[in-house]
C-alpha positions in Angstrom: -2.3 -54.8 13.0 -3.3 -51.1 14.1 -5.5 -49.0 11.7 -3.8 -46.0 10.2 -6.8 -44.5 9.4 -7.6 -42.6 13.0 -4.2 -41.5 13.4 -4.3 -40.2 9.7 -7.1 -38.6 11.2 -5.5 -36.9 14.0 -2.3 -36.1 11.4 -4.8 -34.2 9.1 -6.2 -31.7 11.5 -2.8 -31.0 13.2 -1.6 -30.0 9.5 -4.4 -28.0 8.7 -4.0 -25.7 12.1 -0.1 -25.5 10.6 -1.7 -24.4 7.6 -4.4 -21.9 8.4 -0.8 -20.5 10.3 1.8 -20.3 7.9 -1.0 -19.6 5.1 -1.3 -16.6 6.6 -0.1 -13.8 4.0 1.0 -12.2 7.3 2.7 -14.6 8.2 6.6 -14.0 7.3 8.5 -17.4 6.2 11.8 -15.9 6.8 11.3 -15.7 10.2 14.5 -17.8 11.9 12.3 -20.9 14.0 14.6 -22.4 17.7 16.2 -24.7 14.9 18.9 -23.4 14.1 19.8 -21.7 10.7 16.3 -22.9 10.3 13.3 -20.3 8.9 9.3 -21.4 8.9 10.1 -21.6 5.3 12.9 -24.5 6.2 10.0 -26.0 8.8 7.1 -26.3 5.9 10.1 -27.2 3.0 11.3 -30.4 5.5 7.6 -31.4 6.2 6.8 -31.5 2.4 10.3 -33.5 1.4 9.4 -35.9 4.1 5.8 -36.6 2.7 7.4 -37.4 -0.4 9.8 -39.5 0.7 7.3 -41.4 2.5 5.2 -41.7 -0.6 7.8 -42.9 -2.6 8.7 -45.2 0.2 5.0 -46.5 0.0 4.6 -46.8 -4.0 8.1 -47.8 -4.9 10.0 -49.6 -2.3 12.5 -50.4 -4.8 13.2 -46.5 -6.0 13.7 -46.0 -2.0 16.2 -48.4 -2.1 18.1 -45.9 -3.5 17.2 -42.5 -1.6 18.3 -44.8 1.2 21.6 -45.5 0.2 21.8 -41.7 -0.6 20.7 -40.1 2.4 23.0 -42.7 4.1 26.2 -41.7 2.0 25.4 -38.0 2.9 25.1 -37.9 6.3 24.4 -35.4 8.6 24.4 -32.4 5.8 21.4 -34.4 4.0 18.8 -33.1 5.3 19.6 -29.5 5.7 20.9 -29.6 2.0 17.4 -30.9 1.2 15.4 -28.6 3.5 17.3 -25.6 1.9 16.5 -26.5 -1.5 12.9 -26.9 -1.1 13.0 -24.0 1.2 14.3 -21.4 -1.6 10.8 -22.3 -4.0 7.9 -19.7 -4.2 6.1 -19.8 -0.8 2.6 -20.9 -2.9 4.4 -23.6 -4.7 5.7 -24.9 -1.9 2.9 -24.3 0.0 0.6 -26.3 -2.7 3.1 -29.3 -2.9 3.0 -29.7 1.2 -0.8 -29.7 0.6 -1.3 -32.2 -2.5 1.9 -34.0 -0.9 0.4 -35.3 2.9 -3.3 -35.8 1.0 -1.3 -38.4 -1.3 0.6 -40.0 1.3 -2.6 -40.1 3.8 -4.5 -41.7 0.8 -1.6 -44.2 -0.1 -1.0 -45.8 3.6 -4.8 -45.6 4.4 -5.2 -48.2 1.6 -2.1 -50.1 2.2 -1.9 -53.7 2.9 -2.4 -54.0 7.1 0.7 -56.4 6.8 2.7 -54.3 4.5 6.8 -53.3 6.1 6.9 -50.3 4.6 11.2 -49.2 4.2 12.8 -46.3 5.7 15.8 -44.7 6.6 15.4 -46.7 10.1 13.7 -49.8 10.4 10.5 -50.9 8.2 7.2 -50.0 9.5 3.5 -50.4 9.1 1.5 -48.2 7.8 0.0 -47.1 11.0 3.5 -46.7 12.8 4.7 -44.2 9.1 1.4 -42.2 10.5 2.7 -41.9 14.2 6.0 -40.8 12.6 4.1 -38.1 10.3 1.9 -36.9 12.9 4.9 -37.1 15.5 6.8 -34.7 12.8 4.5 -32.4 12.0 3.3 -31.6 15.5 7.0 -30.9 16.7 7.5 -28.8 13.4 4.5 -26.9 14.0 5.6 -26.3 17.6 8.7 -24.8 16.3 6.6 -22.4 14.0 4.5 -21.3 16.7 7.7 -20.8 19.0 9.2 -18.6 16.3 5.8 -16.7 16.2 5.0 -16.0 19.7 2.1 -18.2 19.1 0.2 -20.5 21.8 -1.1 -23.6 20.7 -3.7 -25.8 23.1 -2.6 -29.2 23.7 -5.3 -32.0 22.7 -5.7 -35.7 23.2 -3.6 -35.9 19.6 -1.1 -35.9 22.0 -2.0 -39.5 22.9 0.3 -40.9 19.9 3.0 -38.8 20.8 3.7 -39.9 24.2 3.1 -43.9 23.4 5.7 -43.4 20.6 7.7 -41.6 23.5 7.3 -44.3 26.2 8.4 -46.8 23.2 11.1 -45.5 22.1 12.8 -45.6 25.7 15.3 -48.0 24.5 16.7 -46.7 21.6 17.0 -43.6 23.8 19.6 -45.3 25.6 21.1 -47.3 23.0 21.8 -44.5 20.9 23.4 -42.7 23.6 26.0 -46.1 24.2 23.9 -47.2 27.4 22.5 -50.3 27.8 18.6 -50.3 28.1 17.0 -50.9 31.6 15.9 -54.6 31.3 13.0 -53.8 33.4 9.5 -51.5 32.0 8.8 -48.0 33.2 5.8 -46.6 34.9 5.2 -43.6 33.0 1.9 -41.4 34.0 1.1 -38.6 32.0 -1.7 -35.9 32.7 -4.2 -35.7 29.8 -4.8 -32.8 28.0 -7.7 -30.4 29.2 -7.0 -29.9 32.7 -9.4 -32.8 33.6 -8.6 -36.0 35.8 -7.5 -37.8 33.2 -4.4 -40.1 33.5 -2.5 -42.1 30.7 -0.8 -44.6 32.1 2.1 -47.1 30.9 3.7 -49.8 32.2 3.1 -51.9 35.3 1.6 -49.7 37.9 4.6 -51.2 40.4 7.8 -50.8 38.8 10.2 -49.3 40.5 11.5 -46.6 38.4 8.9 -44.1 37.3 7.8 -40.8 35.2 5.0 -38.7 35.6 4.0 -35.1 34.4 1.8 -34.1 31.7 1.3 -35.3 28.4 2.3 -32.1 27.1 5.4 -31.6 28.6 6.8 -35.4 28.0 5.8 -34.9 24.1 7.7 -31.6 24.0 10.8 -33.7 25.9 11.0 -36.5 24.2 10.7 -34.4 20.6 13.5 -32.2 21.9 11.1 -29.2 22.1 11.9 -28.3 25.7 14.6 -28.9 27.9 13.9 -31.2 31.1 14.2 -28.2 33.4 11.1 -26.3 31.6 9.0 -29.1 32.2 6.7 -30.5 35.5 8.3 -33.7 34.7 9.2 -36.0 37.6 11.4 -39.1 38.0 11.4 -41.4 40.5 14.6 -44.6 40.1 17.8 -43.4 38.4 17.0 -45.1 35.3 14.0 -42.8 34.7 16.0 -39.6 36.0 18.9 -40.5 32.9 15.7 -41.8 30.8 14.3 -38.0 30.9 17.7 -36.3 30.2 18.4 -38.7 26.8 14.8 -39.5 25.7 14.0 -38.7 21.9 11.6 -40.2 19.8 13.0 -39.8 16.5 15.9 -41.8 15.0 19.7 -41.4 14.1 22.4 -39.9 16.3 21.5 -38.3 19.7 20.1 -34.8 19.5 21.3 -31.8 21.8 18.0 -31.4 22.5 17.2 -27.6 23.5 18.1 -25.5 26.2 16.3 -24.0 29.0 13.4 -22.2 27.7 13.4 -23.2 24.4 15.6 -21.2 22.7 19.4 -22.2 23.7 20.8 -25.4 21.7 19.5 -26.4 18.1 17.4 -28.9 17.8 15.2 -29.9 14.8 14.2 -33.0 16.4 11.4 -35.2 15.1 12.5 -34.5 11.6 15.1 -37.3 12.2 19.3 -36.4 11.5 21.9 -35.0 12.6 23.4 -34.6 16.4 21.9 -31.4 16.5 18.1 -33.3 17.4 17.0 -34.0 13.9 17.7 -37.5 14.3 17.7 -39.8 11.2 16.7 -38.4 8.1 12.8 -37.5 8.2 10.7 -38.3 11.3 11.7 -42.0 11.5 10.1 -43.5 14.6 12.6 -44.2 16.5 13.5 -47.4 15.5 10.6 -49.4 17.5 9.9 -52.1 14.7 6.8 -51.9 16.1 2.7 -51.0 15.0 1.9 -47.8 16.3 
């Protein structure tokens, strides 16, 4: 079983640079973000439900049971009903529970039970795989503040459990689009972060159908940041070339994704519902039944 506890790592400092961001009194949370209808306010009020959702999904399995069942019953509306609730609190209350919210659920799954199938609106998961799905989250949210801002953010090797949760999710990427999954693996090859030599590579080095491009870019696909065409991606087999025009690593319904440059279609993908690229509610991991 994989240890949560370096990817809580990673989850913690890619919410504290969201942080020092939208802490910012200069910062304005009203500003509309590429999701549409959605402001920063919306991006830091979806983060924080999520955390709490995944805490109570952690402490009482039983009481989640229930949200389940709700969230389920209310469809694609749920979370943008829930995101506009939290969104219309005080910025610094909202901005204290997203703080004292991901430090609870960090400390909850760091001491949870290796073995533990934690529920969620998808598939259970470990506790380590709940972390991929945070950290997956919260970096596509944050990417969606710091489109909205005209900020630049550098990519790191954080990126890392991004793209393995992208090259795993390949499946469900089809599946959820009505296609039936290549029985064969990918090649995927992704350029590390840092402009160095660095190559993470996936899948047997001779398969016939292949990705490559950089880490950056395939996270920022497969989360539904960028569209295909703003990307270095490459495909080589016409399973890979539908693979990059479907892929999404979060769960539910397929997402629209976003067009060219950015800033066309909606998409709030990562957060998990909805066709618009939320997917299923809250930054499910797409449904891989697997240990991150």
């Amino acid at each position: 079983m994989a240890d949560p506890r370096p990817i809580l790592a990673d989850l913690d400092t890619e919410s504290r640079l969201l942080d020092a961001v939208v802490a910012d009194e200069k910062t304005d949370w009203a500003t509309p973000t590429p999701a549409e209808g959605w402001t920063v306010a919306h991006q830091i009020a979806h983060l924080a439900w999520t955390d709490a959702k995944a805490l109570l999904a952690v402490r009482t399995p039983e009481a989640f049971a229930e949200e389940r069942v709700r969230a389920l019953e209310a469809g694609d509306a749920y979370v943008d009903a829930c995101a506009r609730e939290w969104a219309a609190r005080p910025r610094e209350r909202l901005l204290a529970q997203w703080r004292a919210g991901r430090e609870e659920l960090a400390q909850a799954l760091s001491a949870a039970a290796p073995e533990l199938r934690l529920p969620w609106y998808g598939p259970p998961m470990s506790a380590a795989s709940m972390a991929t799905a945070r950290l997956m989250e919260t970096w596509a949210h944050s990417q969606d503040v710091h489109d909205a801002l005209g900020l630049v953010r550098e990519p790191t090797n954080r990126l890392r459990h991004i793209a393995r949760l992208g090259v795993r999710t390949r499946d469900f990427a089809f599946a959820v689009h009505g296609l039936t999954p290549p029985a064969a693996e990918f090649r995927v090859e992704l350029r590390a972060p840092g402009g160095g030599e660095g190559v993470w590579g996936y899948g047997p080095d001779d398969a016939d159908q292949q990705v490559s491009g950089s880490a950056l870019y395939f996270c920022l696909l497969v989360t539904q940041r960028r569209a295909l065409a703003d990307t270095d991606l490459h495909a080589v087999g016409p399973d890979a070339a539908t693979w990059l025009r479907i892929a999404q690593a979060f769960a539910g319904p397929p997402g629209a994704g976003r067009g060219s440059s950015g800033h066309g279609r909606s998409g709030r993908g990562g957060s998990g519902h909805g066709s618009s690229g939320r997917g299923g509610p809250a930054g499910t991991a797409a449904g891989t039944g697997e240990d991150a």
